[in-house]
PyMOL Python script that loads the backbone (N, CA, C, O; Angstrom):
from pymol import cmd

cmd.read_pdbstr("""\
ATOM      1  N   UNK A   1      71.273 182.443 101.660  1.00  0.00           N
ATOM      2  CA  UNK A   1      70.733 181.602 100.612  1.00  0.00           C
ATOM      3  C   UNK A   1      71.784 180.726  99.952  1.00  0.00           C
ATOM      4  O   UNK A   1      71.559 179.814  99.156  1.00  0.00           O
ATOM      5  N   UNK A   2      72.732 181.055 100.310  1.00  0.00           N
ATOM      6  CA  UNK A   2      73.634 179.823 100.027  1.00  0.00           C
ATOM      7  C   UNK A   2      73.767 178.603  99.794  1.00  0.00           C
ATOM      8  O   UNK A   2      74.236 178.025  98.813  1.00  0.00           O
ATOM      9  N   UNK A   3      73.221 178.128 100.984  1.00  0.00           N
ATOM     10  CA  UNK A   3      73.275 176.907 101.545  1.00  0.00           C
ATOM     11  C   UNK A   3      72.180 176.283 100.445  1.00  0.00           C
ATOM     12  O   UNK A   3      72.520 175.294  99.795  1.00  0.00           O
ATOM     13  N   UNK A   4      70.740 176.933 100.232  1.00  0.00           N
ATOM     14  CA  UNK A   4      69.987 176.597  99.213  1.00  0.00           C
ATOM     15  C   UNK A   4      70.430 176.600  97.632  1.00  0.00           C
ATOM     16  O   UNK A   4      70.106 175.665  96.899  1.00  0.00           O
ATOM     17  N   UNK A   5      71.058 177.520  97.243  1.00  0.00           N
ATOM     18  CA  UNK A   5      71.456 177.220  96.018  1.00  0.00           C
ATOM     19  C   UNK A   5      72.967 176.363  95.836  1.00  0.00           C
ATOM     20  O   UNK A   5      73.263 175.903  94.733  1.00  0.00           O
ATOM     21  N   UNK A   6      73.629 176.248  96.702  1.00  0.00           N
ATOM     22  CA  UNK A   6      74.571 175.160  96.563  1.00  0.00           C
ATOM     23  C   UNK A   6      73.970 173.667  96.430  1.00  0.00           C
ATOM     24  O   UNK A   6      74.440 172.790  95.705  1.00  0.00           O
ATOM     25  N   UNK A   7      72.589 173.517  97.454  1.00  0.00           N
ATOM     26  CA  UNK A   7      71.678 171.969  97.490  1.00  0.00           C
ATOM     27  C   UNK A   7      71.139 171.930  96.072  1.00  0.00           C
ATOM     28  O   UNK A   7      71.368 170.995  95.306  1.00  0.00           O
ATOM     29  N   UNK A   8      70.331 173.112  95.731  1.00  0.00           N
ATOM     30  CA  UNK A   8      69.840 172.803  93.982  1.00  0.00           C
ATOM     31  C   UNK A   8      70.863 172.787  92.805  1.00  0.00           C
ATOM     32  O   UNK A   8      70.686 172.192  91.742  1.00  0.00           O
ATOM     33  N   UNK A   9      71.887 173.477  93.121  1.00  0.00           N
ATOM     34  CA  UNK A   9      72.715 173.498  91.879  1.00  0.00           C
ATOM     35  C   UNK A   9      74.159 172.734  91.744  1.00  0.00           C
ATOM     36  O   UNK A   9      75.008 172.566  90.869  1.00  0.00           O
ATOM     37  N   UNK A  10      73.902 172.288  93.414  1.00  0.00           N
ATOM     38  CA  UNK A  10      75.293 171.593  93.256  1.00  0.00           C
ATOM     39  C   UNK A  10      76.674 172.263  93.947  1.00  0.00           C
ATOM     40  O   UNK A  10      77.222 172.991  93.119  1.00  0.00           O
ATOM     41  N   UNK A  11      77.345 172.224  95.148  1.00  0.00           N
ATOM     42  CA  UNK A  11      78.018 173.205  95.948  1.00  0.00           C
ATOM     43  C   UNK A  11      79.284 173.358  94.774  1.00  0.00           C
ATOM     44  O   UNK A  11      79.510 174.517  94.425  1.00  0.00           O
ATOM     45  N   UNK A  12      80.020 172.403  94.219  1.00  0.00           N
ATOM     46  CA  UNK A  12      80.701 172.708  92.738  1.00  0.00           C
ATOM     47  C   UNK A  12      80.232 173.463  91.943  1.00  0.00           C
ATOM     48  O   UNK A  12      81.043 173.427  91.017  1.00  0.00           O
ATOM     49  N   UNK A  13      79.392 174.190  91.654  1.00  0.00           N
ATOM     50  CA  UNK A  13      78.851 174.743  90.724  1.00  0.00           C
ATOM     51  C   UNK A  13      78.213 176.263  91.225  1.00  0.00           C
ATOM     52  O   UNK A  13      77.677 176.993  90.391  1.00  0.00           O
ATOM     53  N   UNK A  14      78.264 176.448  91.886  1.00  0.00           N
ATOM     54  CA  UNK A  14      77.823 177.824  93.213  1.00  0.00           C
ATOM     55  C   UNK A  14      79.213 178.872  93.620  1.00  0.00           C
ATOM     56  O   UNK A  14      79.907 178.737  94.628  1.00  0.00           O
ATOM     57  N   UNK A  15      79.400 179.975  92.500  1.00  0.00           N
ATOM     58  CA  UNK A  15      80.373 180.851  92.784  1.00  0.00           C
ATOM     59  C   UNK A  15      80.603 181.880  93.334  1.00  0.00           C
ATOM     60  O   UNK A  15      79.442 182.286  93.298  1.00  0.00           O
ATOM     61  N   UNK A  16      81.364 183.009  94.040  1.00  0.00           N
ATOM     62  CA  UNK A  16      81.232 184.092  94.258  1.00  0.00           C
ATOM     63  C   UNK A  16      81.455 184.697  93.132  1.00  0.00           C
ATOM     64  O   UNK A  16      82.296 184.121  92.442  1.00  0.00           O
ATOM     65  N   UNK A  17      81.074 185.515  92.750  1.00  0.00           N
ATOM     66  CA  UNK A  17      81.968 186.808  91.565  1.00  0.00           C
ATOM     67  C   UNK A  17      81.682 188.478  92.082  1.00  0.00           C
ATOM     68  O   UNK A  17      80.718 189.011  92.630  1.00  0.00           O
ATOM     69  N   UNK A  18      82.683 188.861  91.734  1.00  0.00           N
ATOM     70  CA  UNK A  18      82.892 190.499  92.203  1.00  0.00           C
ATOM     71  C   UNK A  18      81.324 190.995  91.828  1.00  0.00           C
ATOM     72  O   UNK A  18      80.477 190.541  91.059  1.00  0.00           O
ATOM     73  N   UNK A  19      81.356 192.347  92.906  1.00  0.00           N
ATOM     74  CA  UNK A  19      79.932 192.714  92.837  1.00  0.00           C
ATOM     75  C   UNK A  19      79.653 193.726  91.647  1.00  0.00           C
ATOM     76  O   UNK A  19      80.403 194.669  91.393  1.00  0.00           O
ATOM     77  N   UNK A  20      78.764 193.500  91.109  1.00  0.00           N
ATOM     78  CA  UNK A  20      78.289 194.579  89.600  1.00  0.00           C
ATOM     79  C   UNK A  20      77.777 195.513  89.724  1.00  0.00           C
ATOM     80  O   UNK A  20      76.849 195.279  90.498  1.00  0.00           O
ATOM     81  N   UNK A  21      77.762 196.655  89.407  1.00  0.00           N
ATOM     82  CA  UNK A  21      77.767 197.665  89.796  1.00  0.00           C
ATOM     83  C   UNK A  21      76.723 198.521  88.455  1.00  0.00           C
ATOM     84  O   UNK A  21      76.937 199.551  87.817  1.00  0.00           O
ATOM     85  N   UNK A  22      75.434 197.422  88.432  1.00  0.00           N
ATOM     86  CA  UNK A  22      74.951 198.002  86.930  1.00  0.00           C
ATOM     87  C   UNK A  22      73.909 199.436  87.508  1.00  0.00           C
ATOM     88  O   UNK A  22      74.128 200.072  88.539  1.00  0.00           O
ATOM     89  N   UNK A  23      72.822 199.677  86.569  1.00  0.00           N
ATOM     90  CA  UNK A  23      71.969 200.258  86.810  1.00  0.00           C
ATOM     91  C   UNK A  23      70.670 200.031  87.190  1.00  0.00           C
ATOM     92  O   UNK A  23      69.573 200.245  86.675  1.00  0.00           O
ATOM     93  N   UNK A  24      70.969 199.659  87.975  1.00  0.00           N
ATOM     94  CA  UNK A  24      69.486 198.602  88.823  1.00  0.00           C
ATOM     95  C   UNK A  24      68.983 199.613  90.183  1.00  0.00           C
ATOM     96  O   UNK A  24      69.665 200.351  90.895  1.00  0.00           O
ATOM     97  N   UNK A  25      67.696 199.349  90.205  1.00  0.00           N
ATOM     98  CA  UNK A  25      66.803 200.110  91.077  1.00  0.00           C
ATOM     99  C   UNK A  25      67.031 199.144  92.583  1.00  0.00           C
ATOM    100  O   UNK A  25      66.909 199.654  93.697  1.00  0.00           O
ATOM    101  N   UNK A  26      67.341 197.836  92.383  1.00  0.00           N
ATOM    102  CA  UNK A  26      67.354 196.767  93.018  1.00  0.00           C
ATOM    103  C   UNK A  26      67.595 197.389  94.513  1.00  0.00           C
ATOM    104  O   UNK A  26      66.899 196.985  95.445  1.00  0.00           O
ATOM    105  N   UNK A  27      68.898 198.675  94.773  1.00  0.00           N
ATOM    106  CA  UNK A  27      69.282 198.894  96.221  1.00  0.00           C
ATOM    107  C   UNK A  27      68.350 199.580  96.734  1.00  0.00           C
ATOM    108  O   UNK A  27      68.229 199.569  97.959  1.00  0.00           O
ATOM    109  N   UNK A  28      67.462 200.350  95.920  1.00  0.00           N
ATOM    110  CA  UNK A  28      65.722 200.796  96.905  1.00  0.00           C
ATOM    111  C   UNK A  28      65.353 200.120  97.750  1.00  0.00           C
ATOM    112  O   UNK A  28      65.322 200.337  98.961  1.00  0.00           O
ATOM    113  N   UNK A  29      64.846 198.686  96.805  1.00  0.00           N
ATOM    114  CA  UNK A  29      64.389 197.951  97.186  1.00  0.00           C
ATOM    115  C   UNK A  29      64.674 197.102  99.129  1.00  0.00           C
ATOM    116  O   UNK A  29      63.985 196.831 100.112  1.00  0.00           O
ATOM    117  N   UNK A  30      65.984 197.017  98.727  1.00  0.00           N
ATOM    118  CA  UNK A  30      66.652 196.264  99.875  1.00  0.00           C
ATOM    119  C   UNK A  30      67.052 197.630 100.915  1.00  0.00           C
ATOM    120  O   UNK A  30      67.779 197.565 101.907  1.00  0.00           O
ATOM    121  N   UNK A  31      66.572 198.486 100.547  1.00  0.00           N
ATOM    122  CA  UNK A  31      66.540 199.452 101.882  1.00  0.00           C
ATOM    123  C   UNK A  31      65.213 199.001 102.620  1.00  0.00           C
ATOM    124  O   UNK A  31      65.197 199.416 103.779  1.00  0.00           O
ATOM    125  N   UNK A  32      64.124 198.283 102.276  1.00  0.00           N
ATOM    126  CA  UNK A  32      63.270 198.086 102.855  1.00  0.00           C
ATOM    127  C   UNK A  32      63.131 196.059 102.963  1.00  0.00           C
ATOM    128  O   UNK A  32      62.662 195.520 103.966  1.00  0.00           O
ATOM    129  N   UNK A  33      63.520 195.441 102.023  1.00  0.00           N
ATOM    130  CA  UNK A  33      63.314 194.147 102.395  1.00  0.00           C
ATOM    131  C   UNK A  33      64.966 193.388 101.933  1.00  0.00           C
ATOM    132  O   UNK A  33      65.712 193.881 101.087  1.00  0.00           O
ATOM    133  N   UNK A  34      65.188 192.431 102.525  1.00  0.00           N
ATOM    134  CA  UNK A  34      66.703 191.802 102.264  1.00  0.00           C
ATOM    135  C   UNK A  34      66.724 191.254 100.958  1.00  0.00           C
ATOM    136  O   UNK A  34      65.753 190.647 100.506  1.00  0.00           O
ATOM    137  N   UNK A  35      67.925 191.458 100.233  1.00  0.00           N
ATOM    138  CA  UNK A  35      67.866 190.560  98.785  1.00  0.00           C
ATOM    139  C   UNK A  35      69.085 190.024  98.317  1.00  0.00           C
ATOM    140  O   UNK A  35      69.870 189.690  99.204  1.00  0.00           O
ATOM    141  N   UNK A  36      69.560 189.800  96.759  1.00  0.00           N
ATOM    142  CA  UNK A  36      70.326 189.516  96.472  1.00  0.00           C
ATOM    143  C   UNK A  36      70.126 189.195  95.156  1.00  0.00           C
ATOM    144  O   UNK A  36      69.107 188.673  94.703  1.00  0.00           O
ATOM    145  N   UNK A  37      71.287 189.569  94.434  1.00  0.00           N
ATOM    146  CA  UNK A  37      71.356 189.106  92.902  1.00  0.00           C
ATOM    147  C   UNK A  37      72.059 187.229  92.695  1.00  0.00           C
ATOM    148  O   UNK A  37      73.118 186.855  93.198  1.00  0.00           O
ATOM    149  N   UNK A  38      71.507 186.707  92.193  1.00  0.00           N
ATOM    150  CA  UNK A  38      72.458 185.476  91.348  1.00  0.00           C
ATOM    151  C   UNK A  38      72.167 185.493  89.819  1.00  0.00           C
ATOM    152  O   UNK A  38      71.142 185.888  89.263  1.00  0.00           O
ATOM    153  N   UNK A  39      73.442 184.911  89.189  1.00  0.00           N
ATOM    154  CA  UNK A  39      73.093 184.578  87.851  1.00  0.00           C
ATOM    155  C   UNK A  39      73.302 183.282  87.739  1.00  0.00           C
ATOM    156  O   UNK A  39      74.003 182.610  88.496  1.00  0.00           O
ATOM    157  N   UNK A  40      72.583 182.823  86.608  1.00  0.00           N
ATOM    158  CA  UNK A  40      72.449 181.387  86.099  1.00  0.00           C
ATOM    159  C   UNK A  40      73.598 181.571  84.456  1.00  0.00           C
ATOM    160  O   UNK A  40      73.481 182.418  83.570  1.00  0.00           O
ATOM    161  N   UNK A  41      74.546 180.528  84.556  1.00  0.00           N
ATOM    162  CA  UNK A  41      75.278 180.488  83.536  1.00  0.00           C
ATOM    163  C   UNK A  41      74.060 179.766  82.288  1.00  0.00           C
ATOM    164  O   UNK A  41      73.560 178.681  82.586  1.00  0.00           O
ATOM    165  N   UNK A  42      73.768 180.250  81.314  1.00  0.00           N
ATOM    166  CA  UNK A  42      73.194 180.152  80.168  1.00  0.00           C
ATOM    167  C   UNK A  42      73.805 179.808  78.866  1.00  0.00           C
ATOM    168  O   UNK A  42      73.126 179.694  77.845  1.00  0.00           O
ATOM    169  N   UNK A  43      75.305 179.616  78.907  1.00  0.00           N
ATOM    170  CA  UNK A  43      75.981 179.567  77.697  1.00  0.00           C
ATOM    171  C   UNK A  43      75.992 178.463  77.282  1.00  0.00           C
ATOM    172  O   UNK A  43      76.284 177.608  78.118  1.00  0.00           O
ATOM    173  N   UNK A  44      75.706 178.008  75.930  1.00  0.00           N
ATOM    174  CA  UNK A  44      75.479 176.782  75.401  1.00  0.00           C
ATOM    175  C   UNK A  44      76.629 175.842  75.900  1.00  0.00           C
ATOM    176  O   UNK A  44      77.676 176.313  76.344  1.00  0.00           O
ATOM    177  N   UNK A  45      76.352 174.238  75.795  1.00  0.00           N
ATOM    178  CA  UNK A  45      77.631 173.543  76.268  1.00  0.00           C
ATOM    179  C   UNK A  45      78.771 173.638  74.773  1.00  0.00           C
ATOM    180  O   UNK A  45      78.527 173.650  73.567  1.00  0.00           O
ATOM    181  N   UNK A  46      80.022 173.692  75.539  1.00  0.00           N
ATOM    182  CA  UNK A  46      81.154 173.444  74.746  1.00  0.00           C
ATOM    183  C   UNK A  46      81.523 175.342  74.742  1.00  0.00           C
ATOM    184  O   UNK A  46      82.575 175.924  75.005  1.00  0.00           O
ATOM    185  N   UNK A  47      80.791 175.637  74.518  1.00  0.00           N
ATOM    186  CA  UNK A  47      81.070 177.517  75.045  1.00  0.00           C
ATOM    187  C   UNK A  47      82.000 177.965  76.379  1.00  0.00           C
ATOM    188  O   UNK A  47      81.431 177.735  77.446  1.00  0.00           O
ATOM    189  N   UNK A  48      83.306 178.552  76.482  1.00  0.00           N
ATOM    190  CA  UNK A  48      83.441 178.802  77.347  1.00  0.00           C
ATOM    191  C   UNK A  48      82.937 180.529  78.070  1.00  0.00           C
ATOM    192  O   UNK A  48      83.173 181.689  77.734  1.00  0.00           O
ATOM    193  N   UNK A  49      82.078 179.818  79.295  1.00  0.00           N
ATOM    194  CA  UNK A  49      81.283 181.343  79.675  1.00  0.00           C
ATOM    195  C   UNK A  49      81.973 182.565  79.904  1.00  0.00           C
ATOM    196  O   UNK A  49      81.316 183.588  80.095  1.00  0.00           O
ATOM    197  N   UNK A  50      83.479 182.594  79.908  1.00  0.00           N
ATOM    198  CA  UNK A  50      84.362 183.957  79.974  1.00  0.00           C
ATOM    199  C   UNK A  50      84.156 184.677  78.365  1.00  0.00           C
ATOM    200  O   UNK A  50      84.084 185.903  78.277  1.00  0.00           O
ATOM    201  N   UNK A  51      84.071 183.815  77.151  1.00  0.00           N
ATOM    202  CA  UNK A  51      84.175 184.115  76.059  1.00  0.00           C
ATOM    203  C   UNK A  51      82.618 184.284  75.263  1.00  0.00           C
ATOM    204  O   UNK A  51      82.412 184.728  74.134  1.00  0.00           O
ATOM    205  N   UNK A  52      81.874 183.899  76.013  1.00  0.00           N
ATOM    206  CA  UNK A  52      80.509 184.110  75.066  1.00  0.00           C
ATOM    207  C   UNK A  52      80.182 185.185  75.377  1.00  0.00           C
ATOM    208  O   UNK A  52      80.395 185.718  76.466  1.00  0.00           O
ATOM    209  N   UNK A  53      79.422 185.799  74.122  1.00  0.00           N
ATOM    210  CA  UNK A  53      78.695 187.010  73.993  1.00  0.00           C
ATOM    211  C   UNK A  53      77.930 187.028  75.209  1.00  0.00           C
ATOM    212  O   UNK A  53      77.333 186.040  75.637  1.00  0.00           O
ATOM    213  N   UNK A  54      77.954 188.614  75.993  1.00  0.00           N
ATOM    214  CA  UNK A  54      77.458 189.335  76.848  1.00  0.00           C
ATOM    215  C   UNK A  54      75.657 189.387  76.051  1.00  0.00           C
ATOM    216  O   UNK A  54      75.468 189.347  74.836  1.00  0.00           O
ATOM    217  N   UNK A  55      74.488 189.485  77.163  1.00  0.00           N
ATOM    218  CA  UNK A  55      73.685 189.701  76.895  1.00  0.00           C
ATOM    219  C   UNK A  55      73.164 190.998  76.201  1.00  0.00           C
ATOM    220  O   UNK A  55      73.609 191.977  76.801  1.00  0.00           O
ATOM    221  N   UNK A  56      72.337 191.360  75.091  1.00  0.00           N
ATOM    222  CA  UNK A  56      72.280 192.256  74.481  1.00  0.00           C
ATOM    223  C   UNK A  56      72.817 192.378  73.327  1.00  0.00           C
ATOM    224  O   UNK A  56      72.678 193.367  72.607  1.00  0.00           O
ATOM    225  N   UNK A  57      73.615 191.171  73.001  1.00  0.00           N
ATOM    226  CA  UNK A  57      74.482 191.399  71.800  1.00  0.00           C
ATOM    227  C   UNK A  57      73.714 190.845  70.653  1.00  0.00           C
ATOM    228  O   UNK A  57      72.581 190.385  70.801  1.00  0.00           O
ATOM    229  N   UNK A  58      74.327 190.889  69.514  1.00  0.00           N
ATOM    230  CA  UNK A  58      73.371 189.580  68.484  1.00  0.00           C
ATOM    231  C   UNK A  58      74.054 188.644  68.917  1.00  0.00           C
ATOM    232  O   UNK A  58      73.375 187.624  68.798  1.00  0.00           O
ATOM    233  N   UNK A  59      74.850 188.458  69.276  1.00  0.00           N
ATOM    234  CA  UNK A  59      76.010 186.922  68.995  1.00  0.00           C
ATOM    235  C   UNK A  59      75.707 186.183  70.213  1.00  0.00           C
ATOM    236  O   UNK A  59      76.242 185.109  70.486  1.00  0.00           O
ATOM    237  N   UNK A  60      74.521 186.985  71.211  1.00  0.00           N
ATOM    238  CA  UNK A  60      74.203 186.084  72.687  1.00  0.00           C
ATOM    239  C   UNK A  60      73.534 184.907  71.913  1.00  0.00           C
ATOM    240  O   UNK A  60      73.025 184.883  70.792  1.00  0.00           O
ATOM    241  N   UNK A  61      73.721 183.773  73.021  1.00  0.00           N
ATOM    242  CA  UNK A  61      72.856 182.450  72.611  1.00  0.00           C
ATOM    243  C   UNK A  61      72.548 182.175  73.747  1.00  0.00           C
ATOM    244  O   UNK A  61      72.915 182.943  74.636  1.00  0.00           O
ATOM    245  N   UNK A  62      71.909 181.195  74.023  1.00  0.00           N
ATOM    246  CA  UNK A  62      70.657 180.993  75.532  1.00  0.00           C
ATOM    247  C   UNK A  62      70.815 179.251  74.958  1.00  0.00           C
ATOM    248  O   UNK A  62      70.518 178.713  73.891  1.00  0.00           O
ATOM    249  N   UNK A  63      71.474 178.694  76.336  1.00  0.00           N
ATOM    250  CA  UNK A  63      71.327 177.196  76.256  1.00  0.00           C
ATOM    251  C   UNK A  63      69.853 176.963  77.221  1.00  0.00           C
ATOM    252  O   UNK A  63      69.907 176.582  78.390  1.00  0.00           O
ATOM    253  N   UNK A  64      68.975 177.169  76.730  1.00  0.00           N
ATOM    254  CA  UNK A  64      67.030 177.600  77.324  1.00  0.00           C
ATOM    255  C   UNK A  64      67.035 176.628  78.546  1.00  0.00           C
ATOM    256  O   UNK A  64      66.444 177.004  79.558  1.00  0.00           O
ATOM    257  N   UNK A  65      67.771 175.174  78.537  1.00  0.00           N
ATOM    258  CA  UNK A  65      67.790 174.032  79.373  1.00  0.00           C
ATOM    259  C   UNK A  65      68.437 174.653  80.516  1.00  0.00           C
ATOM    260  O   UNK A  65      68.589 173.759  81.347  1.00  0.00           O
ATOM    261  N   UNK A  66      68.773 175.466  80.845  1.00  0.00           N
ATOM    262  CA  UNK A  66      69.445 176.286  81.934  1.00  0.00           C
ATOM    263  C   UNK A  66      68.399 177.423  82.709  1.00  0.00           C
ATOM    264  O   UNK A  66      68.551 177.890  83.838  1.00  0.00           O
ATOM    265  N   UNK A  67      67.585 177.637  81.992  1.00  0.00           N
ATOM    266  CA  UNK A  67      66.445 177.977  82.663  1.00  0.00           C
ATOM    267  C   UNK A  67      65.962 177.180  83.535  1.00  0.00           C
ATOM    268  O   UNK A  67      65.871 177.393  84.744  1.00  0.00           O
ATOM    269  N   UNK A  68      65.716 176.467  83.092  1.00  0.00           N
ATOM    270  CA  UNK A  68      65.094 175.270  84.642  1.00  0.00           C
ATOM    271  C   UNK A  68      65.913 175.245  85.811  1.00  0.00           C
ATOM    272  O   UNK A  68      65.453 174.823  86.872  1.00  0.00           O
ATOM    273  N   UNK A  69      67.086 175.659  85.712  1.00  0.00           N
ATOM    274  CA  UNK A  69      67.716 175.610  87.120  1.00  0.00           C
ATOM    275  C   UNK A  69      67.838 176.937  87.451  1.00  0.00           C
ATOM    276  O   UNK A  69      68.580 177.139  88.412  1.00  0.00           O
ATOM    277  N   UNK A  70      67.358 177.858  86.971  1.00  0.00           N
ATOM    278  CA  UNK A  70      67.163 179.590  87.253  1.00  0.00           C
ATOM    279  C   UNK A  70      65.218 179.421  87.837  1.00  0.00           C
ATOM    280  O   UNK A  70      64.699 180.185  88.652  1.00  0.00           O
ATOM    281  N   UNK A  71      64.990 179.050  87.620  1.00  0.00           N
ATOM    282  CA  UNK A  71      63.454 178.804  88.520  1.00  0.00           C
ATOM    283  C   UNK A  71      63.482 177.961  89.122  1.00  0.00           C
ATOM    284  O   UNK A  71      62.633 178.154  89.992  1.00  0.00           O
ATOM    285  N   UNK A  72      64.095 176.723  89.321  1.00  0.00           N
ATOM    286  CA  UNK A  72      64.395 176.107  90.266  1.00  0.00           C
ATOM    287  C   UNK A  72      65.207 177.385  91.465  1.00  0.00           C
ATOM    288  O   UNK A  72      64.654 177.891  92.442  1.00  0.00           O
ATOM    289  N   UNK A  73      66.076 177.541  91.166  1.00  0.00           N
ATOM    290  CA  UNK A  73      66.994 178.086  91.957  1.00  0.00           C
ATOM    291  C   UNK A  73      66.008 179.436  92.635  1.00  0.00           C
ATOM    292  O   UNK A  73      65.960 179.713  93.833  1.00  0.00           O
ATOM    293  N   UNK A  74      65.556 179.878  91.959  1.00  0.00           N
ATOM    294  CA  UNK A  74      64.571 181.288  92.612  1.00  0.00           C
ATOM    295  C   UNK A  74      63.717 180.613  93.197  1.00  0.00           C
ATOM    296  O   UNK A  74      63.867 180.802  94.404  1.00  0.00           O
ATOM    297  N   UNK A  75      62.643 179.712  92.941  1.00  0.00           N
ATOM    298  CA  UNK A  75      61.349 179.440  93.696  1.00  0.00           C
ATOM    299  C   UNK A  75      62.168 177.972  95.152  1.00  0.00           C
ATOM    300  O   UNK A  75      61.374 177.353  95.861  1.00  0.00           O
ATOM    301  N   UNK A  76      63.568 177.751  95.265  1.00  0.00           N
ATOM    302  CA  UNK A  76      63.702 177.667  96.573  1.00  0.00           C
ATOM    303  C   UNK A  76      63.949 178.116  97.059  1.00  0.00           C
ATOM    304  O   UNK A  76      63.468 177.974  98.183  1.00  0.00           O
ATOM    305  N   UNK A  77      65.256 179.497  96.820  1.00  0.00           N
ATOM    306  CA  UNK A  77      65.331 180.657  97.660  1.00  0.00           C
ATOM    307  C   UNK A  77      64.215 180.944  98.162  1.00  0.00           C
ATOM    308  O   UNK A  77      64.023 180.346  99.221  1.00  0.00           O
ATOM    309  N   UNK A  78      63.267 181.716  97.796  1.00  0.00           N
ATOM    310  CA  UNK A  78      61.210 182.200  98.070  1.00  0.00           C
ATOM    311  C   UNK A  78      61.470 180.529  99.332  1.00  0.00           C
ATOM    312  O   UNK A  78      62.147 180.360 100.346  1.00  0.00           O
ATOM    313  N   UNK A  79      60.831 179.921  98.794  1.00  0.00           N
ATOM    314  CA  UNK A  79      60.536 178.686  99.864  1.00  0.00           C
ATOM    315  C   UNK A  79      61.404 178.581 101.258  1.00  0.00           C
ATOM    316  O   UNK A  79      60.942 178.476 102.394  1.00  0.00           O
ATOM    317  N   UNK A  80      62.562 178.629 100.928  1.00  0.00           N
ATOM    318  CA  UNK A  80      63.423 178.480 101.981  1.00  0.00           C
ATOM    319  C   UNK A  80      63.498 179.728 102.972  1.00  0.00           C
ATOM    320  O   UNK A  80      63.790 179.591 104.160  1.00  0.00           O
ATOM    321  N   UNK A  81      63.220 180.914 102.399  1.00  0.00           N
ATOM    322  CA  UNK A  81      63.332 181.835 103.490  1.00  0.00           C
ATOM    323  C   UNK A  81      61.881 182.131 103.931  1.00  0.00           C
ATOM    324  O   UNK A  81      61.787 182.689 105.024  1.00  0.00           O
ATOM    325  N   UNK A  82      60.952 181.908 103.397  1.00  0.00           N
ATOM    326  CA  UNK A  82      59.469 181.937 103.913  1.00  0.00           C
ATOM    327  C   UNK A  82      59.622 181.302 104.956  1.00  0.00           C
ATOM    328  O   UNK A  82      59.416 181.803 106.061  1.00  0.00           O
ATOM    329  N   UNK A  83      60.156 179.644 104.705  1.00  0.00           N
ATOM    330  CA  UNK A  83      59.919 178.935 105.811  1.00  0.00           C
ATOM    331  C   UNK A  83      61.108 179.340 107.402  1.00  0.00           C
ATOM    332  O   UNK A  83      60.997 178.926 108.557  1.00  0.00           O
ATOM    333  N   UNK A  84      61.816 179.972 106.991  1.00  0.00           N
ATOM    334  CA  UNK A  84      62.644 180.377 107.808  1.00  0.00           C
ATOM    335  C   UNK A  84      62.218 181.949 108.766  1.00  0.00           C
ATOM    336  O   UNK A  84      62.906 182.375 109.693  1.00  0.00           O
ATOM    337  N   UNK A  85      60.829 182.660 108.205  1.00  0.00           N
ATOM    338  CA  UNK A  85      60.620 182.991 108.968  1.00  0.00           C
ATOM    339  C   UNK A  85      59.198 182.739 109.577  1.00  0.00           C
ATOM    340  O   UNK A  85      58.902 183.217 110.673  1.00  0.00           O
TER     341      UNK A  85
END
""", "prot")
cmd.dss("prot")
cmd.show_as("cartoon", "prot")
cmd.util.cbc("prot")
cmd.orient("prot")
């Protein structure tokens, strides 16, 4: 899915980061169908995203206009691998 979220978001803007290791049911899942986590940077502009509040906090803020490229970005992944099989 790469290749798709580098085309919607821009191949500058499409990172690796070390894998997280939270408490997610998510690896069930992919014992039976293929998946993958991405995140969408949400931090207001002028914020640098190493320094803004972690989600859950009070001090999180949500630049909301960044949503649109988090459903963008999910409903072409879905599209692109449907059509791929």
């Amino acid at each position: 899915m790469l290749p798709t979220l580098q085309r919607v978001a821009g191949a500058d803007k499409v990172q690796f980061v070390p894998k997280v290791t939270g408490s997610e049911d998510f690896s069930y899942f992919q014992k039976l169908v293929p998946g993958l986590f991405f995140f969408v940077g949400v931090a207001p502009p002028g914020v640098d995203p190493t320094k803004a509040a972690p989600n859950h906090s009070p001090r999180f803020s949500v630049d909301e206009s960044a949503l649109l490229l988090g459903v963008r970005s999910l409903a072409s992944v879905a599209c692109d691998w449907l059509e791929s099989q």
